[in-house]
C-alpha positions, 0 to 999 in steps of 0.5 A: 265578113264584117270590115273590123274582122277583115282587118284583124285578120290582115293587119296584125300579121302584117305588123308583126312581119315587119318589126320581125323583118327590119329587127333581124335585118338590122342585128344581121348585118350588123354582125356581118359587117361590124368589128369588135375588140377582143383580147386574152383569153377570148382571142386566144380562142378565137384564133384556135377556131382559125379565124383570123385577127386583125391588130389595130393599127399604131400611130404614126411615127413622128417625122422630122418636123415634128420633132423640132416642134417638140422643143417649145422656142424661148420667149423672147427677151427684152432688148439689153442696152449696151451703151455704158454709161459713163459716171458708172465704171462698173459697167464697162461690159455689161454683157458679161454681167446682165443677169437676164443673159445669164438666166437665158444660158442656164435655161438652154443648158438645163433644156438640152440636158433633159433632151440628152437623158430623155430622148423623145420617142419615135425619133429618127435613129442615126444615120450610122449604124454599127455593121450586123453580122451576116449569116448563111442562116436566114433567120439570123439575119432578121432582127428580133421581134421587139413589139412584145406580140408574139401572135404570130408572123405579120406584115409590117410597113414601119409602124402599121400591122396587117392581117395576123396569119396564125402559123401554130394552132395552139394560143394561149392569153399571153399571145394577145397582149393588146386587143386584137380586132375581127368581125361581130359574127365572131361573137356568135362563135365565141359564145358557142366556144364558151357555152362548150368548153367554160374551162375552169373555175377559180378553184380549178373546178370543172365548169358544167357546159350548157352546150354539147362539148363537140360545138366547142371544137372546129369549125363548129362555132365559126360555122354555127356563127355564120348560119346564125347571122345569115339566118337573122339576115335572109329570114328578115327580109323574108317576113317583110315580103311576107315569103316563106312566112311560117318557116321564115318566122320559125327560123328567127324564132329558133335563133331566139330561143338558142340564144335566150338558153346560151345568154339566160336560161342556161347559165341561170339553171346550170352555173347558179343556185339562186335562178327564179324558178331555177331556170330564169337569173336572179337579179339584185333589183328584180325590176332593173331595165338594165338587168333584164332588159336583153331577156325580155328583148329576146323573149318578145322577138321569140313569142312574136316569131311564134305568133307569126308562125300560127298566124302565116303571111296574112292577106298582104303577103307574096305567099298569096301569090305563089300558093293557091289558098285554101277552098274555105279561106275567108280572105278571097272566099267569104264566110263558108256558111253564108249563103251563096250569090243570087241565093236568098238565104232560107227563112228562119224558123220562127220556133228556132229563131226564138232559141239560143244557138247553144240550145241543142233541144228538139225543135217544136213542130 
């Protein structure tokens, strides 16, 4: 086998495993150990698949020292003469009568005013407080929710939140105010949720789903979002080793394809009436990167993956070690039709070398 065919044979395999693996790797451990935000609608989802949410954590409250801070001081005056003088009898007292004294006072009474009508925020209460009244109730006794969150039963130290534990199975957007923060994995399984269960339109209109509706109840979408993101992890570091090539490359090929149908082919062909080919979404700028970026992102790793699956691990590869090749592999056994060692290969028939390989006529005697 001539050198330029051996390395075509050997390297493109390789190259493509290895974009494939340290792609994968990098968006599956992204999604395992990456946050994201979400709020409303999302959340609420999220929290009725059961997984739990964390809220993000408050400032901390100002202490004493920085509220003396909050009061700037007064610039300090020049200093006021007291001696009179003598040929002036009006300035007996001139004390009382200094108009930068008298413009100091009225500054500090105009700044404790503002401090009585508007307090800061965050400061200490006083130190009595009237008595409250007890109760063989031990939920009267606990002071009311102020925060305006009602998700559920947290743990508080002053102004920072813990884990939410969801006590209710049913959440609505209401319930999340504020953005609450979860693991990136989760947004496999809000996808899933949507992609199920759409809702509604503005007119109160069923939305067609792009996904068969039982993916929309527990604990499918959280179970689907981890398979998803372990699947991306582990079959990427497969095709770097070049093990389990073909099944490997197959699975990252299947999750592209899944993925491509939930964020692009799906909602183009079931949600719309204008999709290319009516099945590929329709942009304003059909040349936009922005626009089509993702989808020809997604088709690329997906037509890679398949091209790795017809081609397999290659020469550079684990699976040479582990599985026996093939008795005609061309890797380790050569071309099949050349002759073999210590054997000269038989003359050529003058008549027949003078024919072309396509000429399948008789040969003249």
């Amino acid at each position: 086998m001539r050198l330029r065919d051996s390395i075509a044979l050997t390297l493109p395999s390789f190259f493509l495993r290895l974009v494939l693996g340290i792609t994968f790797i990098w968006a599956g451990t992204g999604k395992l150990m990456g946050t994201m935000q979400v709020s409303g609608d999302d959340a609420a989802r999220l929290a009725n698949l059961g997984i739990d949410l964390n809220v993000i954590e408050a400032a901390p409250a100002p202490t004493e020292t920085d509220t003396d801070e909050l009061i700037e001081p007064l610039p300090q005056d020049p200093p006021v003469t007291t001696d009179p003088s003598p040929a002036d009898p009006d300035t007996e007292n001139p004390d009382l009568e200094d108009p930068n004294l008298e413009n100091q006072a009225s500054e500090i009474i105009e700044r404790l005013n503002n401090a009585v009508d508007n307090p800061p925020a965050n400061t200490t209460p006083p130190a009595e407080t009237p008595e409250q009244p007890t109760s063989d109730d031990p939920d009267a006794n606990t002071p009311p929710n102020t925060s305006g969150n009602t998700i559920g039963r947290a743990i508080t130290q002053g102004t920072r939140w813990t884990r939410v534990q969801n006590t209710t199975a049913d959440r609505s957007a209401s319930d999340f105010p504020e953005p609450v923060e979860c693991q990136r994995v989760y947004s496999i399984a809000l996808m899933i949720s949507k992609a199920a269960d759409p809702g509604l339109t503005a007119d109160s209109q069923p939305i067609t789903p792009i996904m068969p509706a039982k993916l929309a109840n527990r604990p499918w979408p959280k179970v689907l979002a981890w398979c998803a993101a372990i699947t991306e992890l582990v079959a990427g570091g497969f095709l770097i080793l070049g093990l389990l090539t073909r099944l490997s490359a197959f699975s990252t090929f299947f999750v592209m394809l899944v993925a491509m149908w939930m964020t692009q082919f799906g909602p183009a062909a079931l949600h719309t009436n204008d999709a290319i080919l009516g099945f590929i979404p329709r942009a304003d700028d059909l040349f936009s990167p922005v626009a089509y970026g993702q989808l020809f992102w997604q088709l690329a790793l997906a037509t890679m993956s398949l091209a790795v699956v017809f081609l397999g691990s290659g020469a550079i590869g684990l699976d040479r070690l582990f599985f026996s090749p093939h008795s005609r592999d061309p890797y380790l056994h050569g071309d099949p039709k050349a002759a073999p060692k210590g054997q000269r290969k038989a003359p050529m028939n003058p008549a027949t070398a003078q024919r072309s390989e396509f000429d399948r006529s008789p040969a003249e005697s």
